[in-house]
C-alpha positions in Angstrom: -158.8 -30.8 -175.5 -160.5 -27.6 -176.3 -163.5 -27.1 -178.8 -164.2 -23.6 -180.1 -167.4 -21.9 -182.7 -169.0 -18.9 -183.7 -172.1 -18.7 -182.4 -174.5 -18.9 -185.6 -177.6 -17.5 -185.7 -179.2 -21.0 -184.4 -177.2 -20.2 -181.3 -178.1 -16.3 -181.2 -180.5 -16.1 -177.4 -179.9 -19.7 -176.8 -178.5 -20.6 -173.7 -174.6 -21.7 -173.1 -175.0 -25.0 -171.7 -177.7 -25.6 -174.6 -175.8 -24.6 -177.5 -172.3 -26.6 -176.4 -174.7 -29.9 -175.6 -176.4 -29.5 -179.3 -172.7 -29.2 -180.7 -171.7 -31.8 -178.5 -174.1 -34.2 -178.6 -172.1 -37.2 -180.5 -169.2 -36.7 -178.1 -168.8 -39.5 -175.9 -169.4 -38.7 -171.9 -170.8 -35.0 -172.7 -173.7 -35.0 -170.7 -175.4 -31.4 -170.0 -174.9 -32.6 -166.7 -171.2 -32.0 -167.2 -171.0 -29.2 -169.6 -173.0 -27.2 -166.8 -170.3 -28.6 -164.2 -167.6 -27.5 -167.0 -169.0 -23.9 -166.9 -169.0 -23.6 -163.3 -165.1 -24.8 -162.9 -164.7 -21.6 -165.4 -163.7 -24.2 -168.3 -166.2 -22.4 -170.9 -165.3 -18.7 -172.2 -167.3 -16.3 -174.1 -165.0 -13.8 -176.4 -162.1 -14.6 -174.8 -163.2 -14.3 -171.0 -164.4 -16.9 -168.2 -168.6 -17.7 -168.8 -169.1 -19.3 -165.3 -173.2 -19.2 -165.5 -175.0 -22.2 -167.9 -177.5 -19.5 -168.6 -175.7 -17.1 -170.5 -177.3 -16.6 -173.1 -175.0 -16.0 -176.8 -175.2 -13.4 -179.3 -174.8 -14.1 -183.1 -170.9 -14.3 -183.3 -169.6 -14.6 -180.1 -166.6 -16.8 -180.0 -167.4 -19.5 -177.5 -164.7 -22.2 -176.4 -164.8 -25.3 -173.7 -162.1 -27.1 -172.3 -162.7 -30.7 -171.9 -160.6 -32.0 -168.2 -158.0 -34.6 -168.3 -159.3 -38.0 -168.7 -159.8 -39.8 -165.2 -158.7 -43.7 -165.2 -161.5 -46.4 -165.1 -163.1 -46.3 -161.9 -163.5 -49.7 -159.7 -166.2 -51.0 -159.5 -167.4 -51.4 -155.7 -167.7 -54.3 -153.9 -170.1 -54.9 -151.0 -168.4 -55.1 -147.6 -170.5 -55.7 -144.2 -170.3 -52.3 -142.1 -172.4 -51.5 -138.8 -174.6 -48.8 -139.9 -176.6 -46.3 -137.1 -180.4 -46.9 -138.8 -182.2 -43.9 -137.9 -185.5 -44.7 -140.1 -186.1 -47.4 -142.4 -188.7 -48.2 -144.7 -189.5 -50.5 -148.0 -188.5 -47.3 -149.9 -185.7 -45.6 -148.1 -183.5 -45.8 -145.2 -182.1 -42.4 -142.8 -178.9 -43.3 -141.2 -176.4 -41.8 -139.0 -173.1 -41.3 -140.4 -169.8 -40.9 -138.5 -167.6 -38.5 -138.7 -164.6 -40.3 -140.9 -166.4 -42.6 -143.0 -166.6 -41.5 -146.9 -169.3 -42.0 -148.5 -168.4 -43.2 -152.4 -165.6 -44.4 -153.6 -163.4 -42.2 -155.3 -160.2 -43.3 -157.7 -158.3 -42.7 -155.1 -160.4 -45.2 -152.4 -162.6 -48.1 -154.0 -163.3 -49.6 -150.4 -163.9 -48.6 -147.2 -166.8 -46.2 -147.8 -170.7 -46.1 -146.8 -171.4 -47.3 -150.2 -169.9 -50.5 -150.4 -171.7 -51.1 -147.0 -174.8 -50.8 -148.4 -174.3 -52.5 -151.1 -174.0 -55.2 -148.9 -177.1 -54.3 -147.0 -179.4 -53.9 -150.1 -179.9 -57.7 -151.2 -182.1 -58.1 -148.6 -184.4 -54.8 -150.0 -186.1 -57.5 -152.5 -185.6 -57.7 -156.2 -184.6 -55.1 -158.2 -183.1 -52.7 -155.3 -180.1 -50.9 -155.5 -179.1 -48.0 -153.2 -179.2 -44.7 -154.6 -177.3 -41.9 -151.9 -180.2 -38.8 -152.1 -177.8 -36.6 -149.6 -174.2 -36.6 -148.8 -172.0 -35.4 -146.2 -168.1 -34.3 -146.2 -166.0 -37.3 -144.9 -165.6 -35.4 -141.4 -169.4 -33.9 -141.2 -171.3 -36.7 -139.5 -175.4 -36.7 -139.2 -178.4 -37.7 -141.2 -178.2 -39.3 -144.5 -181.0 -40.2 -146.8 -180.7 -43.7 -149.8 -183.4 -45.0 -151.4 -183.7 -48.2 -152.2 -185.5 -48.0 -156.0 -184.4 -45.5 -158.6 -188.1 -44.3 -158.8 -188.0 -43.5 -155.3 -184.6 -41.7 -155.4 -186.4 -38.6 -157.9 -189.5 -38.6 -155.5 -187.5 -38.5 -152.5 -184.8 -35.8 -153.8 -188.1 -33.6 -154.7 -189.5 -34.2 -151.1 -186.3 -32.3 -149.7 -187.3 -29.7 -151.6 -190.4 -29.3 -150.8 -191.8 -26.9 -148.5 -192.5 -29.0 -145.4 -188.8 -30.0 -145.8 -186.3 -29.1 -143.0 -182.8 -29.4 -143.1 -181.0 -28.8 -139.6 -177.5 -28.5 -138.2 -175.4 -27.8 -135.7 -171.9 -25.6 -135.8 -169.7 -24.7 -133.1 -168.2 -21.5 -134.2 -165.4 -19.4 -133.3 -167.6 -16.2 -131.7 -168.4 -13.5 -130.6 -172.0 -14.3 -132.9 -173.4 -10.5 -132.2 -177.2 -11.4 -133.2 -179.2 -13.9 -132.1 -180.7 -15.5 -134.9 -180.3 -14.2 -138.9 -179.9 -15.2 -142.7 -176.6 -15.5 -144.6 -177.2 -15.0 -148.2 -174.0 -15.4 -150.4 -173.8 -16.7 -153.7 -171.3 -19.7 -153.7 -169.0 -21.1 -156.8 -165.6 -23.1 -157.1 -162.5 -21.8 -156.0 -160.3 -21.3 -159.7 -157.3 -22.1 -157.1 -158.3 -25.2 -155.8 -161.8 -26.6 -157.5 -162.3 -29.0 -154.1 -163.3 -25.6 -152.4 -166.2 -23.5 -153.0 -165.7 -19.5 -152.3 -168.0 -17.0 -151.8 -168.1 -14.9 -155.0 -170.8 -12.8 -156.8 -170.9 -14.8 -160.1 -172.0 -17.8 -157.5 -174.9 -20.0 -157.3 -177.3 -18.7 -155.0 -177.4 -19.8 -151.4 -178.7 -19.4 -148.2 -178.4 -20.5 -144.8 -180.7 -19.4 -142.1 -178.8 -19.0 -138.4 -180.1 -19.6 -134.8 -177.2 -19.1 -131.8 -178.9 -21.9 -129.5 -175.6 -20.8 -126.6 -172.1 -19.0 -126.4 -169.5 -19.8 -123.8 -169.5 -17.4 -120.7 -166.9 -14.9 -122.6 -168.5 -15.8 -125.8 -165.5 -17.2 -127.5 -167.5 -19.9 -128.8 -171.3 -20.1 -130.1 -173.2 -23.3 -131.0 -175.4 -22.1 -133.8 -178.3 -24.0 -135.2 -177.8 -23.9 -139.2 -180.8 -24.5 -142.2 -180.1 -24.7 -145.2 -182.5 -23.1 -147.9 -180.3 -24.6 -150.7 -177.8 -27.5 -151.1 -174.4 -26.2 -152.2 -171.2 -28.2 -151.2 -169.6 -27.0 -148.4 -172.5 -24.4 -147.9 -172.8 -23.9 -143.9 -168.9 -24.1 -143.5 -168.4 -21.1 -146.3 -171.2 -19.6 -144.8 -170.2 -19.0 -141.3 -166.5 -18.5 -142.4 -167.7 -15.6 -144.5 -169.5 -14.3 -141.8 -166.3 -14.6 -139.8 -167.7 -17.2 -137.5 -165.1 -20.2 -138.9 -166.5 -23.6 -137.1 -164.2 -25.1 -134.7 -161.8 -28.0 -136.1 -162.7 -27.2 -139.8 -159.5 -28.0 -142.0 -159.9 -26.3 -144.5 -162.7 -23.0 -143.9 -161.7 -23.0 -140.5 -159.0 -21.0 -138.2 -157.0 -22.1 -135.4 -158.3 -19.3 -132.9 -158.0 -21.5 -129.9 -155.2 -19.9 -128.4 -157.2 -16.3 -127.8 -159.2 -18.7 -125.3 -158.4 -17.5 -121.7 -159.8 -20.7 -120.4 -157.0 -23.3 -121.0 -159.0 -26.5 -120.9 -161.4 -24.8 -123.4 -158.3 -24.0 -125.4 -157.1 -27.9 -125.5 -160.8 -29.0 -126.4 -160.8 -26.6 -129.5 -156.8 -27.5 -130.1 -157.6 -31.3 -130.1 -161.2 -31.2 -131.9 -160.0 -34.2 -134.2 -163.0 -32.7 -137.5 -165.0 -29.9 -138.1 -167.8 -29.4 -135.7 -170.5 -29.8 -137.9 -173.6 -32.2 -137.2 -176.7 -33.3 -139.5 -179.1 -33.1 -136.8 -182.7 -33.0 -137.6 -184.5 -33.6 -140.7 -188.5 -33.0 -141.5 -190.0 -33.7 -144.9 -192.8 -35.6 -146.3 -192.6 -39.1 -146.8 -191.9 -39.8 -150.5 -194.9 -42.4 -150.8 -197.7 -41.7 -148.3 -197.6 -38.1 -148.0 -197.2 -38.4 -144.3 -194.8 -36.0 -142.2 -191.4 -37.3 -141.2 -189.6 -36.2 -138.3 -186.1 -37.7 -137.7 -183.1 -36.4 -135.8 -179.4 -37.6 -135.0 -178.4 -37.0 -131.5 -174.7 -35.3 -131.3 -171.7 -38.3 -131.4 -169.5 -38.6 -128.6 -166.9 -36.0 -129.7 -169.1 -33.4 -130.6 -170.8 -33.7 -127.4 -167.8 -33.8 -125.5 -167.7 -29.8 -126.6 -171.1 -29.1 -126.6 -170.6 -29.8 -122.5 -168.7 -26.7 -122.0 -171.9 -24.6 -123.0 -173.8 -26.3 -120.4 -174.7 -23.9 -117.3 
């Protein structure tokens, strides 16, 4: 379904995302939320061409049109399920765990069950009255690391703002495809949906801003791989992995930013630990923020699981 106006002089300066959620406000399941997700897919035009930012702002009698996506089927509800879960911190306000590579973590249409979710919704009955998870970071089914829920909606807001704030730290690790020529630097590309495939993000001018910062922590003797230390300075999906791809440093395993340089490795057994990486090589290591309540700092780190540390050994020495 497609709605189309003429931007009126109520409209004239007003911003995109604005305007469409006045228009649309009796339609229901049109949040701003998702117009502004709408307008990044490239579903909003402007006089005929693609209006990707929320903050364009209109002119009196610009044509403006939004398609609406296809309806999605009713979504399951979840179900608690008991799952072993790596507690890293834990608190009466929020919980840091350890998540494997492998393990999803919400359901989807597609997979109701299985995922870190329903396991805490089986944990969270014994959080009191009142407590329901709420997931403040996520992780791609294959990135493992740190992962933040509160246990109270008022803490989720207060924790969410706490990653933002300036004592907040967000580290990873990334074993790359090298050579890595400098030591340490700052990868600023704007990121946005890929109009081929809207599950992966591209680097692209008209992008949300992002940036990672980069630290190469070691290289294999011939430099054909580098373990980089990544932070991020914003949150955009898939951010590190389009990063370093763009920067022609593709992490090792990665299905879908990656590249299967493995056989330019002179070493063989190097070759067959790249070749038989089973994920993307990308660990939520360390995190440092302010606790959400007391004020007080928080330092908390995941050490490397057993696969990625298998190939971090070959950069020992």
């Amino acid at each position: 379904m497609e709605i189309s106006f003429i931007a009126t002089p109520e409209d004239a300066g007003e911003r995109l995302d604005r305007a469409l959620a006045r228009r649309l406000r009796e339609v229901p399941g049109v949040s701003r939320n998702a117009l502004q997700g709408w307008i990044e897919e490239g579903r909003a035009q402007v006089n005929g061409r693609e209006a990707r930012k929320s903050a364009f702002r209109l002119s009196l009698n610009d044509a403006v049109a939004i398609t609406f996506p296809r309806a999605r089927p009713p979504r399951r509800e979840a179900a608690p399920e008991e799952m072993a879960l790596a507690i890293v911190h834990e608190d009466e306000h929020f919980l840091a765990l350890d998540k494997p590579a492998g393990l999803v973590v919400h359901p989807t249409p597609r997979r109701a069950s299985g995922t870190l979710w329903n396991g805490l919704l089986h944990r969270a009955p014994g959080w009191g009255d009142g407590a329901r998870p709420g997931l403040v970071s996520r992780l791609d089914r294959d990135t493992s690391g740190l992962l933040l829920v509160s246990k109270r909606p008022e803490i989720h807001g207060a924790l969410a703002r706490a990653l933002k704030g300036p004592a907040a730290r967000k580290d990873y690790l990334a074993v790359v495809y090298g050579p890595v020529p400098l030591a340490k630097g700052r990868i600023d590309r704007p990121l946005r949906r890929d109009p081929a495939d809207p599950r992966r993000r591209i680097a692209s001018a008209d992008g949300l801003p992002s940036s990672t910062l980069y630290e190469r922590l070691a290289e294999t003797p011939a430099a054909e791989l580098a373990l980089l230390r990544c932070t991020l300075l914003s949150g955009r999906t898939h951010q590190i992995r389009v990063h370093l791809e763009s920067q022609g440093w593709p992490i090792v395993g990665d299905p879908v930013y990656g590249e299967p340089r493995w056989p330019r490795i002179a070493d063989p057994a190097l070759a067959a630990a790249c070749r038989d990486f089973p994920r993307q090589a990308l660990h939520a290591w360390r995190l440092e923020l302010e606790h959400p309540v007391s004020g007080e700092p928080l330092a908390l780190e995941a050490l490397p699981p057993a696969d990625l540390a298998g190939l971090l050994r070959w950069f020992e020495g």
